[in-house]
OpenMM code with the backbone's topology and positions (N, CA, C; nanometers):
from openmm import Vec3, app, unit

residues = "UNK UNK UNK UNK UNK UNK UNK UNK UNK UNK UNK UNK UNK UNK UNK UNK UNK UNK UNK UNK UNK UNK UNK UNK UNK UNK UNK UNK UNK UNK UNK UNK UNK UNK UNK UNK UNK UNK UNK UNK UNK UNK UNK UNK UNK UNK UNK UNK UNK UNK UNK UNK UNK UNK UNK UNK UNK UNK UNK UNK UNK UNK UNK UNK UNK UNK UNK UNK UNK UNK UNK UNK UNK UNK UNK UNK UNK UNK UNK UNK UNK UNK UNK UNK UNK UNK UNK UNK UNK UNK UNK UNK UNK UNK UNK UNK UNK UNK UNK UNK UNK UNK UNK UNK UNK UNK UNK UNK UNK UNK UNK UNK UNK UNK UNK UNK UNK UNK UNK UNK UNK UNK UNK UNK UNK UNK UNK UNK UNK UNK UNK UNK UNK UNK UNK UNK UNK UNK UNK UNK UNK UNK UNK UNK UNK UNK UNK UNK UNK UNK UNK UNK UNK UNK UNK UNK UNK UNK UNK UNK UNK UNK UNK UNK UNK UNK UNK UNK UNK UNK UNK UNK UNK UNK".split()
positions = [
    Vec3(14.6892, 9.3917, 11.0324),
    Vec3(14.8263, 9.4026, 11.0714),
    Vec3(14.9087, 9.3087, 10.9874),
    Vec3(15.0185, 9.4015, 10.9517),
    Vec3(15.0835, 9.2838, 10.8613),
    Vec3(15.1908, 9.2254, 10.9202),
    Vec3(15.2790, 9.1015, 10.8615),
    Vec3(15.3593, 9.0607, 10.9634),
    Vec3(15.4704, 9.0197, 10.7981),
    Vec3(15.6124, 9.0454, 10.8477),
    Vec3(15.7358, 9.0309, 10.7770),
    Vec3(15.8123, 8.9728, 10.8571),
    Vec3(15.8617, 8.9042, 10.8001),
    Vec3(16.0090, 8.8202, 10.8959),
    Vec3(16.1661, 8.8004, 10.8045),
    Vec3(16.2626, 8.8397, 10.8338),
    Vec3(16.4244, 8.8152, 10.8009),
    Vec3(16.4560, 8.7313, 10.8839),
    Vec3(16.5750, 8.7312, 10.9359),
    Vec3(16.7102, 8.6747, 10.9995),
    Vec3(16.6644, 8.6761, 11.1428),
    Vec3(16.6848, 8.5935, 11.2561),
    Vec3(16.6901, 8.6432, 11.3781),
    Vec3(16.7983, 8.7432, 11.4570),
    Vec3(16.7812, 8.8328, 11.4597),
    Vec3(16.9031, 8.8729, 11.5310),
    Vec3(16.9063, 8.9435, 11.6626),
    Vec3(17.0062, 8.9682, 11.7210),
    Vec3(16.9896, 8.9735, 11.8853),
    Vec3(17.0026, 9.1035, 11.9228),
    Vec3(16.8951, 9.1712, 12.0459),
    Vec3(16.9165, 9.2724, 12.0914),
    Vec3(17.0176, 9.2738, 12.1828),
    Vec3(17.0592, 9.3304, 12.1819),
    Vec3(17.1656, 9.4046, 12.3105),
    Vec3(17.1751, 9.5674, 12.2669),
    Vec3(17.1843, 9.6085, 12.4383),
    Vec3(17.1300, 9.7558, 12.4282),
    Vec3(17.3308, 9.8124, 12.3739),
    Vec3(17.3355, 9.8965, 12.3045),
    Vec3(17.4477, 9.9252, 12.2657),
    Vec3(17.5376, 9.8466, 12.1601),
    Vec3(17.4786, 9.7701, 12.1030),
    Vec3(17.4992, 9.6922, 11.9940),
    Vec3(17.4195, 9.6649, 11.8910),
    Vec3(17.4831, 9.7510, 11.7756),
    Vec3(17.3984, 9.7199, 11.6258),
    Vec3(17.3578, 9.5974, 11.5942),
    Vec3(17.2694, 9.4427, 11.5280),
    Vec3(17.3303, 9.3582, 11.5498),
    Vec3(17.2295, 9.3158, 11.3606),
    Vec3(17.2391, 9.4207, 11.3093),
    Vec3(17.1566, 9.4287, 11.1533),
    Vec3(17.3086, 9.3931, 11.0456),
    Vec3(17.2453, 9.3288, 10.9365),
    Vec3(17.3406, 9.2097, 10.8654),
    Vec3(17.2301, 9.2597, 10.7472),
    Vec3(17.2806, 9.3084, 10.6365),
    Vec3(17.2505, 9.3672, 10.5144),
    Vec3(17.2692, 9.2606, 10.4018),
    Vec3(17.3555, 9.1424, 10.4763),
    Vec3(17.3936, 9.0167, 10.3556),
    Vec3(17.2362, 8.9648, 10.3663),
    Vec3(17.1388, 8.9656, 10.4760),
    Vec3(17.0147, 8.8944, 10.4421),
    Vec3(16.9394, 8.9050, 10.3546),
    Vec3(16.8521, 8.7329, 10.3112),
    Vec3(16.7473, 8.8007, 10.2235),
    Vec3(16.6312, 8.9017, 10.2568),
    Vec3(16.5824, 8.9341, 10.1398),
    Vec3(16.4731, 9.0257, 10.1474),
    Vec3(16.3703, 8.9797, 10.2627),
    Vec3(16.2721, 9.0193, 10.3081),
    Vec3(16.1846, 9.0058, 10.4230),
    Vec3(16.0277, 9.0068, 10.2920),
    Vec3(15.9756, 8.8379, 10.3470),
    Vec3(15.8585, 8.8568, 10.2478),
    Vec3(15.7539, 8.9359, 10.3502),
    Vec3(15.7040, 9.0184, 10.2656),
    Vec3(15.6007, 9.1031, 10.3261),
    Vec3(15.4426, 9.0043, 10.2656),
    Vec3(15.3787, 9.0272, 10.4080),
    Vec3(15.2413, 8.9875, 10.4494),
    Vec3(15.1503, 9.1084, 10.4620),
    Vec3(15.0783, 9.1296, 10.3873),
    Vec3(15.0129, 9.2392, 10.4773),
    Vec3(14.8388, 9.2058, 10.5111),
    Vec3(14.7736, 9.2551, 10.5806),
    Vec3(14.6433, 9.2095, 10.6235),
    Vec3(14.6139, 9.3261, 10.6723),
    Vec3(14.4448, 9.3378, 10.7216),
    Vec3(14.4139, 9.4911, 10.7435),
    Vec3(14.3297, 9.4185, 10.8682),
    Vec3(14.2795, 9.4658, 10.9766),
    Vec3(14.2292, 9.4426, 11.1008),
    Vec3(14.0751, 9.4348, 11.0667),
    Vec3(14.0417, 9.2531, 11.0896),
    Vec3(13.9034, 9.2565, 11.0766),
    Vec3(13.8741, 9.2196, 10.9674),
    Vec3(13.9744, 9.1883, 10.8584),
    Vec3(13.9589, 9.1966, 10.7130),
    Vec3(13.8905, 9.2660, 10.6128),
    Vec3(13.8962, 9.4158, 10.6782),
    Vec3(13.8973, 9.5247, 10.6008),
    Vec3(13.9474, 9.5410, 10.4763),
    Vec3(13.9174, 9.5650, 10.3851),
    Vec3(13.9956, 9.5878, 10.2223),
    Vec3(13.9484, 9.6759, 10.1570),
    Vec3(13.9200, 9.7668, 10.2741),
    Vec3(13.8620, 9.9118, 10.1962),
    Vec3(13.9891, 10.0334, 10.1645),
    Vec3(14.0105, 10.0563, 10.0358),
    Vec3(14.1123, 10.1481, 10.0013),
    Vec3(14.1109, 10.3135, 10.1611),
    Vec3(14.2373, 10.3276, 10.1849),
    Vec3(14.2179, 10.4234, 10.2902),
    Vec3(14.2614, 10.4008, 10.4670),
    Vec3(14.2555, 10.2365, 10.4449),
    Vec3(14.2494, 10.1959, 10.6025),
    Vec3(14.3793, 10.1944, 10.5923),
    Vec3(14.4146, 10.1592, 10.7639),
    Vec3(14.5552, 10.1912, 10.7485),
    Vec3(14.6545, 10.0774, 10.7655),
    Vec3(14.7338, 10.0364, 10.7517),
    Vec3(14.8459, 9.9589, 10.6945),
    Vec3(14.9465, 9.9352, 10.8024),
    Vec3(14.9241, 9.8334, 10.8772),
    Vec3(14.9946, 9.8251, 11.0496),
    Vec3(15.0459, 9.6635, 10.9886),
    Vec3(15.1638, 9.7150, 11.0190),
    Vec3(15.2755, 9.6388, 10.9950),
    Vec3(15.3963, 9.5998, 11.0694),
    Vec3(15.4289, 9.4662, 11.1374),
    Vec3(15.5373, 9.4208, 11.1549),
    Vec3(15.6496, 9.3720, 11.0791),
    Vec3(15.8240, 9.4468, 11.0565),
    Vec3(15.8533, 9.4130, 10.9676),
    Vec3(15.9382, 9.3134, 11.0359),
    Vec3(15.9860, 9.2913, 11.1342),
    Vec3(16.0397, 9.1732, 11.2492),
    Vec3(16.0303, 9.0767, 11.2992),
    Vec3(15.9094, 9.0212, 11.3278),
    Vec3(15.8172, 8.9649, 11.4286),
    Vec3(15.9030, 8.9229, 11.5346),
    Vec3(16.0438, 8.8383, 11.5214),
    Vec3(16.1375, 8.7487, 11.5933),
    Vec3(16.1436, 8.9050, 11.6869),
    Vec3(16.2396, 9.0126, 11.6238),
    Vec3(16.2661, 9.1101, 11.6648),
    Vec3(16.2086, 9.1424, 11.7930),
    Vec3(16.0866, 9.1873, 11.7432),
    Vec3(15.9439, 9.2366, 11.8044),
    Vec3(15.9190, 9.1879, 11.9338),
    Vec3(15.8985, 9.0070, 11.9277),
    Vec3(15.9087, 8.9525, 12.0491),
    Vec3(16.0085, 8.9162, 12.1383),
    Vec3(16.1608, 8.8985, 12.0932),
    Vec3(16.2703, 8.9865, 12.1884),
    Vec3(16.2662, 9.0464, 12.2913),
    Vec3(16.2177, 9.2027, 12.1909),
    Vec3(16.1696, 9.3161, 12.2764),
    Vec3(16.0737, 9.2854, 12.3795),
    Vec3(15.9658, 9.2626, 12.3542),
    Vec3(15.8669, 9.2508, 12.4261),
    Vec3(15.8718, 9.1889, 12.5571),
    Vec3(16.0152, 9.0723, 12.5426),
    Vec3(16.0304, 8.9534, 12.6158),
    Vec3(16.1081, 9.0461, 12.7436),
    Vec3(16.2320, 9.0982, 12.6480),
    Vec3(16.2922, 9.1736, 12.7651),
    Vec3(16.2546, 9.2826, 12.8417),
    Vec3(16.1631, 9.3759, 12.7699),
    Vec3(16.1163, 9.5004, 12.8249),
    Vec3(16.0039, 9.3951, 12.9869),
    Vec3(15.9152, 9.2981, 12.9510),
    Vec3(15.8326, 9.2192, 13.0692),
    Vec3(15.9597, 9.1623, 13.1273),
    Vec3(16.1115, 9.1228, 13.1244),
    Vec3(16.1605, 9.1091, 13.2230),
    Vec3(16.1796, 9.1826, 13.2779),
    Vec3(16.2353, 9.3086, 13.1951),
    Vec3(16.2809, 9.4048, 13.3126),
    Vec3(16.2028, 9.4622, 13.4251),
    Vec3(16.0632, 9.4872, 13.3822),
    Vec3(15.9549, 9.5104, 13.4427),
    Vec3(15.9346, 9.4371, 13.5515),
    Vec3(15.9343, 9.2946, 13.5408),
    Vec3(15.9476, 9.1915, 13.6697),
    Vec3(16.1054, 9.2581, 13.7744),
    Vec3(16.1799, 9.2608, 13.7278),
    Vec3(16.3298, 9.2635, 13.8138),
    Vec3(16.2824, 9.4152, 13.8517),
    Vec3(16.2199, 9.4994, 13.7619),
    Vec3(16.1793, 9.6740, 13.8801),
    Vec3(16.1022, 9.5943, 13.9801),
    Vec3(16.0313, 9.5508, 13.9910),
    Vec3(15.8924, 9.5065, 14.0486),
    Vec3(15.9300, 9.4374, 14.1691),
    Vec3(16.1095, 9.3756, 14.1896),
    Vec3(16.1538, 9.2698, 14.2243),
    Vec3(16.2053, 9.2748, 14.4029),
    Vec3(16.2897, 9.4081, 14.3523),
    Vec3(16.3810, 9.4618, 14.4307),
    Vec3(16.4113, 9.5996, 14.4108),
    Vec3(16.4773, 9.7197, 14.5183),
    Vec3(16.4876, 9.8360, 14.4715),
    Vec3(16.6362, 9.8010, 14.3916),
    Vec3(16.6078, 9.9432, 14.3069),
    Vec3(16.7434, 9.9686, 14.1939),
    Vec3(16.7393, 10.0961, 14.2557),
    Vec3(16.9278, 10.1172, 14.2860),
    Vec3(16.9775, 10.2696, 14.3537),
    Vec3(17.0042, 10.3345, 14.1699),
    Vec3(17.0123, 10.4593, 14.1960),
    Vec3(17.0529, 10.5471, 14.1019),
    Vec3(17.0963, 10.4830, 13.9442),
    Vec3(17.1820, 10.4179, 14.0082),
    Vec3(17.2790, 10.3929, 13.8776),
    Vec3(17.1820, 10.2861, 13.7941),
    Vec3(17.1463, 10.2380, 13.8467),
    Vec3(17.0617, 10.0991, 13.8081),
    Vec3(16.9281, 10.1728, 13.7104),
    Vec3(16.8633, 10.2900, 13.7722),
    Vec3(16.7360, 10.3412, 13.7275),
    Vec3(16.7843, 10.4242, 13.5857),
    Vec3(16.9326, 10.4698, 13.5800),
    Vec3(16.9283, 10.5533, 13.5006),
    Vec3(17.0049, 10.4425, 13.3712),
    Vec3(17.0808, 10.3243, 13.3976),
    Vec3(17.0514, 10.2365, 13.3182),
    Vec3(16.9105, 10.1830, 13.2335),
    Vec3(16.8424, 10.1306, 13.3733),
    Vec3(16.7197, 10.1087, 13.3141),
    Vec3(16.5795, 10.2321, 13.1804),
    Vec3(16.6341, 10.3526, 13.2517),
    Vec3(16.5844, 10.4386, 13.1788),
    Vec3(16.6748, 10.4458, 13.0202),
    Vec3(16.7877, 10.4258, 13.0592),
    Vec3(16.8107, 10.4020, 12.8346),
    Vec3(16.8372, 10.2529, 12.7890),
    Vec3(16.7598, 10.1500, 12.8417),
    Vec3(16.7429, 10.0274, 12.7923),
    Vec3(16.5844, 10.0466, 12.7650),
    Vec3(16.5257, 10.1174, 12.8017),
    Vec3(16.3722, 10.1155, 12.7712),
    Vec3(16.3939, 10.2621, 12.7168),
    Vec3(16.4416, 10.3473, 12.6675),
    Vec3(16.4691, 10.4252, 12.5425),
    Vec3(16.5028, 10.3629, 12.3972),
    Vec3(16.6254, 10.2717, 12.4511),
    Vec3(16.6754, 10.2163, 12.3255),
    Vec3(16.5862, 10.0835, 12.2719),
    Vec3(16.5352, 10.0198, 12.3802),
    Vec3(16.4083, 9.9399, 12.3322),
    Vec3(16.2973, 10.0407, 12.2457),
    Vec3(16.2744, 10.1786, 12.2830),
    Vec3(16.1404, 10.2022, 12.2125),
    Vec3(16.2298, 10.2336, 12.0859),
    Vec3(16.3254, 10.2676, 12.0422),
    Vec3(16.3908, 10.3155, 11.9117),
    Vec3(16.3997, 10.1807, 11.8930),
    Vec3(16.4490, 10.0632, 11.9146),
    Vec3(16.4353, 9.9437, 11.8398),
    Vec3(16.3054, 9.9196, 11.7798),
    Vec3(16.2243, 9.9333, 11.8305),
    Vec3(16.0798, 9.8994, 11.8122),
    Vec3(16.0580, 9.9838, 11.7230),
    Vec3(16.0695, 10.1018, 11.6862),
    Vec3(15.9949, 10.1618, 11.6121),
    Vec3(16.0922, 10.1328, 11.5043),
    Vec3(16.1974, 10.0774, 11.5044),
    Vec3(16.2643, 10.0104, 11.3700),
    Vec3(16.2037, 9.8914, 11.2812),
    Vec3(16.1307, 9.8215, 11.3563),
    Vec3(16.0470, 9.6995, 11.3120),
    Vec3(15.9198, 9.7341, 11.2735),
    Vec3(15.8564, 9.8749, 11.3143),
    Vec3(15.6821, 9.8846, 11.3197),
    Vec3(15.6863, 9.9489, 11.1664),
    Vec3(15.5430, 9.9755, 11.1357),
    Vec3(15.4925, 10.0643, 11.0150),
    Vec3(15.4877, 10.1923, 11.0249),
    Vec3(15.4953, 10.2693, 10.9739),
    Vec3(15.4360, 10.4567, 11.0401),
    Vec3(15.3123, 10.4758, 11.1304),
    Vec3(15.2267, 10.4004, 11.0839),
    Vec3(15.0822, 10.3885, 11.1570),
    Vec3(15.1072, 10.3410, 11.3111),
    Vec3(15.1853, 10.1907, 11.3249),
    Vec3(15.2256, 10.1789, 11.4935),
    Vec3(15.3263, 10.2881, 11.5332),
    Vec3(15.4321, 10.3236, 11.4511),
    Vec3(15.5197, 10.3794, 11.5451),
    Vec3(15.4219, 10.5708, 11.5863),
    Vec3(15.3643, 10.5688, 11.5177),
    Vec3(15.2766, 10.6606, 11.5410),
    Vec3(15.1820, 10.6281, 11.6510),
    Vec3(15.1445, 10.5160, 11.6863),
    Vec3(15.0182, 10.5218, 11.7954),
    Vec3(15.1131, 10.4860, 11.9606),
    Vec3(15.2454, 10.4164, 11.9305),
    Vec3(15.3177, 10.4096, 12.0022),
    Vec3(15.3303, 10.4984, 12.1028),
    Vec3(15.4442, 10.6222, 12.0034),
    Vec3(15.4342, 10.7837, 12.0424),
    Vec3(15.2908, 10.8668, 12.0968),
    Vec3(15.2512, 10.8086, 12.0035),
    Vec3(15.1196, 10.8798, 12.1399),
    Vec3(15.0579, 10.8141, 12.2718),
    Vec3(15.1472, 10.7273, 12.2748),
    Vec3(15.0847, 10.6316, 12.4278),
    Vec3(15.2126, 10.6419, 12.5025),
    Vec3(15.3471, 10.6411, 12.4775),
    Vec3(15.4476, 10.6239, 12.5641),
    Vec3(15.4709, 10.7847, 12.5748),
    Vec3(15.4393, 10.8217, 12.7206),
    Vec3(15.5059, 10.9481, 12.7977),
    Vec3(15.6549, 10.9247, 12.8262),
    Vec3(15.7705, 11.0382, 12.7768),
    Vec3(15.8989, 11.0254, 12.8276),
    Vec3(15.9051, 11.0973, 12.9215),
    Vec3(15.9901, 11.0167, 13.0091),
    Vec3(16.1127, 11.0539, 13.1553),
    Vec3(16.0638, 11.2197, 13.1837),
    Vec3(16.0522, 11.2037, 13.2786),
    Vec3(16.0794, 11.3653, 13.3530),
    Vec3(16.2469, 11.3927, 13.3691),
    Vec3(16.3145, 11.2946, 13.4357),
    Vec3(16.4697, 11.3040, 13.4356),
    Vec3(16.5567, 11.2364, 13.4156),
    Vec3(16.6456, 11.2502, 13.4625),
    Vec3(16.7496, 11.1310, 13.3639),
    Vec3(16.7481, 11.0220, 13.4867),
    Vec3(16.7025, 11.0252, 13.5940),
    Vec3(16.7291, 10.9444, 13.6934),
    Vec3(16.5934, 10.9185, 13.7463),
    Vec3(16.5078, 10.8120, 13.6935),
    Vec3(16.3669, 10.8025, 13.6906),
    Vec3(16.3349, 10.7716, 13.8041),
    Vec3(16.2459, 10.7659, 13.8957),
    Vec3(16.1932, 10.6789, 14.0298),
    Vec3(16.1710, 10.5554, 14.0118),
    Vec3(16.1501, 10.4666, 14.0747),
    Vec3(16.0985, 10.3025, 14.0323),
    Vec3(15.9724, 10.2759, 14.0077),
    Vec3(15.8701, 10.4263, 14.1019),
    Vec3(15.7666, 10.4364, 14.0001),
    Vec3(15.6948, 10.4628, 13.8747),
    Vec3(15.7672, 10.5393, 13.8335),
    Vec3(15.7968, 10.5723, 13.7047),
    Vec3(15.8757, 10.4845, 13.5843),
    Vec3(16.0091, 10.4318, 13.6029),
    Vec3(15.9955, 10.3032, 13.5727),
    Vec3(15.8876, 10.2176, 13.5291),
    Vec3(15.8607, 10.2198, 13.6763),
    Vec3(15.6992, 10.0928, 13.6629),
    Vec3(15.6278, 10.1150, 13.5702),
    Vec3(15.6031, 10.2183, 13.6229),
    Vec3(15.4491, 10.2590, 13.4924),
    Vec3(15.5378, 10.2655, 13.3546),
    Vec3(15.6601, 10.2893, 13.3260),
    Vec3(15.6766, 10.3265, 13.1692),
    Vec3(15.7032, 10.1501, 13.1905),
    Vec3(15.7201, 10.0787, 13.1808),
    Vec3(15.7265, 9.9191, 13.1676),
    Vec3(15.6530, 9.8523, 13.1380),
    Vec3(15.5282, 9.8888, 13.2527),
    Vec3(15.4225, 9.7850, 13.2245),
    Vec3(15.3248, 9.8602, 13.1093),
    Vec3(15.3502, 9.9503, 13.0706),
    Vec3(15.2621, 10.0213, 12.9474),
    Vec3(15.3092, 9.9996, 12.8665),
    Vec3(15.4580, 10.0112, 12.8218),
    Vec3(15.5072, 9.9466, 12.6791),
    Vec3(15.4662, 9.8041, 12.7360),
    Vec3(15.4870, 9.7437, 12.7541),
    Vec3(15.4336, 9.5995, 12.8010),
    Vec3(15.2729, 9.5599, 12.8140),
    Vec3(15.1877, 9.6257, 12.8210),
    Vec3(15.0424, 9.6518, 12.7840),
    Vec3(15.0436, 9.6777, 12.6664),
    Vec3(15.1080, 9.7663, 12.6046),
    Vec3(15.0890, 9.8226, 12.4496),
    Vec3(15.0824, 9.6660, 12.3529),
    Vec3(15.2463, 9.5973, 12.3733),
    Vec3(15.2940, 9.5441, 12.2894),
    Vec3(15.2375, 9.3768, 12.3267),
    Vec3(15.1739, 9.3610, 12.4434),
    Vec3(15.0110, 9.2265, 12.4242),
    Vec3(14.9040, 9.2598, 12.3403),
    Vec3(14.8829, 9.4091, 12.3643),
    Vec3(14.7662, 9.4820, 12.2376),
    Vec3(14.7975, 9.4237, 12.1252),
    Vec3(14.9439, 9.4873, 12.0856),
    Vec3(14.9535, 9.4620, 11.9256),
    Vec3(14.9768, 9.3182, 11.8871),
    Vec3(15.0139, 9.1966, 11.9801),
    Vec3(15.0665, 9.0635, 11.9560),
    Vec3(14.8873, 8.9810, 11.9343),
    Vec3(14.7853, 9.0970, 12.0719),
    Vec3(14.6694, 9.0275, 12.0390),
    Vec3(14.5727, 9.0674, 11.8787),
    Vec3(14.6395, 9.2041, 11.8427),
    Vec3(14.5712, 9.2404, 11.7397),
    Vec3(14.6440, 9.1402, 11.5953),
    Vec3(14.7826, 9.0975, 11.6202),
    Vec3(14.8390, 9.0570, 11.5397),
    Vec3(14.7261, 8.8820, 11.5245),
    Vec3(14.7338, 8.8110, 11.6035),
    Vec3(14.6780, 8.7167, 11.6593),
    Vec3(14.5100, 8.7037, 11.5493),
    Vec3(14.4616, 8.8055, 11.5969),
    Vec3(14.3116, 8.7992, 11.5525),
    Vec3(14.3441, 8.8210, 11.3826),
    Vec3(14.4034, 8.8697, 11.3417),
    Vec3(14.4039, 8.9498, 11.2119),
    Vec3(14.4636, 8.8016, 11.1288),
    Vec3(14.5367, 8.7235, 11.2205),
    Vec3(14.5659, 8.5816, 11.1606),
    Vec3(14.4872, 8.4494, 11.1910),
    Vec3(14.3951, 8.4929, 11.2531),
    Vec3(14.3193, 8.4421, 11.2917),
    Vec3(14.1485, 8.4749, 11.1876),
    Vec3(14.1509, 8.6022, 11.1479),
    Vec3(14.0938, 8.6225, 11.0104),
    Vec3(14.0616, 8.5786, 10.9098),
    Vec3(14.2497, 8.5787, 10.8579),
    Vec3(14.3036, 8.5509, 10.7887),
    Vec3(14.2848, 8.3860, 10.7139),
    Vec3(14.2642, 8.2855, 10.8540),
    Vec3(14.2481, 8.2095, 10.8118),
    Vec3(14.1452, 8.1502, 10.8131),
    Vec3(14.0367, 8.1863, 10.8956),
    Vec3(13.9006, 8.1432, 10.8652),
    Vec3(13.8717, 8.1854, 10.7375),
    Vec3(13.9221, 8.3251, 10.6401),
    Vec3(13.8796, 8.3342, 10.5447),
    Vec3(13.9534, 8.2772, 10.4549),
    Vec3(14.0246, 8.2363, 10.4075),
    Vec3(14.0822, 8.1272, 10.3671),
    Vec3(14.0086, 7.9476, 10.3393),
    Vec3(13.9426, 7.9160, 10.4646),
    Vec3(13.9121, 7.8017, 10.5016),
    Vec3(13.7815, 7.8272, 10.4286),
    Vec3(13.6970, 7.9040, 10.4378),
    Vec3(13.6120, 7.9477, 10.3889),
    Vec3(13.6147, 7.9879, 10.2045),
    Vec3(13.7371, 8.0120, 10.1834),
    Vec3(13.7964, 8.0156, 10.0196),
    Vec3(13.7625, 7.8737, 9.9980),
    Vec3(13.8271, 7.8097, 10.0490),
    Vec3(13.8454, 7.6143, 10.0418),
    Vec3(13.7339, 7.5702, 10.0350),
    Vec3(13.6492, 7.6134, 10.1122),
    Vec3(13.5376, 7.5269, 10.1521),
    Vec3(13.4293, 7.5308, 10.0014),
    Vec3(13.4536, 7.6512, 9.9628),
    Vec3(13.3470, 7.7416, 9.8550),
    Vec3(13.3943, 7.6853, 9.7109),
    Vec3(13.5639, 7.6755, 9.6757),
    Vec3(13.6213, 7.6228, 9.6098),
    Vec3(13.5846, 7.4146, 9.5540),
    Vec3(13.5614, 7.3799, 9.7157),
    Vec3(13.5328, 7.2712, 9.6708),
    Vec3(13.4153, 7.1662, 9.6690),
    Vec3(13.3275, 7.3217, 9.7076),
    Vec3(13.1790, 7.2932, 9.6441),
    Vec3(13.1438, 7.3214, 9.5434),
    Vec3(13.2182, 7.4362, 9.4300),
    Vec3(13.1919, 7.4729, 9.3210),
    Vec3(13.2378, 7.3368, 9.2294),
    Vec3(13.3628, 7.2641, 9.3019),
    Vec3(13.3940, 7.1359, 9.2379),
    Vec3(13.3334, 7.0268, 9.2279),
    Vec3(13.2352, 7.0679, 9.3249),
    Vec3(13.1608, 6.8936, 9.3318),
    Vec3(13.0201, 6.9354, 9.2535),
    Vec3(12.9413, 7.0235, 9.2622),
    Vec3(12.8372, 7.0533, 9.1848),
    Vec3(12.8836, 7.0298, 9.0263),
    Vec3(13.0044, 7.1151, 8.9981),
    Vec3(13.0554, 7.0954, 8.8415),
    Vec3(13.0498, 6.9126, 8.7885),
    Vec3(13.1068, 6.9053, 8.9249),
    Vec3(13.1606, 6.7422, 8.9077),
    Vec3(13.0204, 6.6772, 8.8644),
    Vec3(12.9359, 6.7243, 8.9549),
    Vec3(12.7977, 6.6564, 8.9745),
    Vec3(12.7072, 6.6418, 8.8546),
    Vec3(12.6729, 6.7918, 8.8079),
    Vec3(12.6056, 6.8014, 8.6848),
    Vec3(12.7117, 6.7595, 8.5924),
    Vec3(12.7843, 6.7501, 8.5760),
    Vec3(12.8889, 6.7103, 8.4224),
    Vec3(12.8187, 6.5082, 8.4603),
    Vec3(12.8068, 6.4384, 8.5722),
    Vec3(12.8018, 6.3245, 8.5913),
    Vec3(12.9632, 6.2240, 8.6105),
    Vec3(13.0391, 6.2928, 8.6325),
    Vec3(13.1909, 6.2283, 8.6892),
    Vec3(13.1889, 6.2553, 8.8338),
    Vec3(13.2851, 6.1567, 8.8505),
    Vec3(13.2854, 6.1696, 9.0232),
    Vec3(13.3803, 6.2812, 9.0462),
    Vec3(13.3875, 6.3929, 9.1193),
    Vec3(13.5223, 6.4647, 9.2212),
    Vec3(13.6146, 6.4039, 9.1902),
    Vec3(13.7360, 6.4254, 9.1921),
    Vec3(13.8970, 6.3853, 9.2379),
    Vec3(13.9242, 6.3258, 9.3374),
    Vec3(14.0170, 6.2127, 9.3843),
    Vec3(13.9270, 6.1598, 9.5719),
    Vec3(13.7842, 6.1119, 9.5705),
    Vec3(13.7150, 6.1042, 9.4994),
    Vec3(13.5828, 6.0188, 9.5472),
    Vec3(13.6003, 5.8944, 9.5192),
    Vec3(13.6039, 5.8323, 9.6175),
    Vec3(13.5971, 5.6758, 9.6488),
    Vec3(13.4357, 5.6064, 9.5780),
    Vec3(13.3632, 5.6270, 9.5973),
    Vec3(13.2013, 5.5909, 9.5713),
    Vec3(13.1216, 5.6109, 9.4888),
] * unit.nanometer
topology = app.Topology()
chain = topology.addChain("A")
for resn in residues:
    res = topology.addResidue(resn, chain)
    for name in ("N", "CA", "C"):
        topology.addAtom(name, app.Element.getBySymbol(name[0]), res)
């Protein structure tokens, strides 16, 4: 999973809040497991700040359904703040998430959802998006054991060189 970061900027449902003066977004990319076989697929965050926003508000709202009843007006709010959350989201993902997304989030039967329904569409984008924060997690977590493991290999090839040549390492005290 790869991870990109820009500007922070703020959701609000009905407000654009994207700024084109920013710099470019350095792209990271990593493959799950540290895969680097040509073919795999290419899961990408281009947001992260974004991303967890979302995530933050979609688990509040989920708590406040969970809380108290919401009459009509309230459910059919709530039903296009968790519309316009999943179109945010799939603004930040790769083709590969916004693709596995869509196949896990079922839409609305009506425009005026039940609170069970609600529920369940809440806590599943909200299940989904711990998936992807835990897949994000491990894949940087990979990332850097293999790395540490670069280092480690790097500065044994230095000390053997060091060794047979008969000079001490760089830093050797002794």
């Amino acid at each position: 999973m790869g991870v990109t970061e820009s500007h922070p900027d703020a959701i609000v449902p009905g407000v654009e809040a994207e700024s084109s003066a920013s710099a470019e977004p350095e792209v990271i990319e990593a493959r799950p497991g540290g895969a680097e076989k040509p073919g795999d697929t290419d899961e990408q965050v281009t947001r992260p700040t974004k991303l967890i926003r979302i995530a933050s508000m979609v688990r509040t709202m989920l708590d406040e359904v969970r809380r108290a009843p919401i009459d009509d007006a309230g459910r059919r709010a709530l039903r296009e703040i968790h519309e316009r959350s999943l179109r945010e989201l799939e603004g930040v993902l790769s083709p590969d998430l916004r693709k596995e997304l869509a196949e896990v989030v079922l839409p609305f039967t009506s425009d005026t959802p039940s609170e069970s329904e609600l529920r369940l569409a809440q806590a599943q984008l909200v299940g989904w998006l711990e998936g992807l924060f835990h897949g994000i997690q491990a894949t940087l977590f990979t990332q850097q054991a293999m790395a540490q493991s670069q280092l480690d290999e790097m500065r044994q090839r230095r000390a053997i060189e060091a060794g047979a040549s008969g000079e001490r390492p760089p830093g050797a005290y002794l």
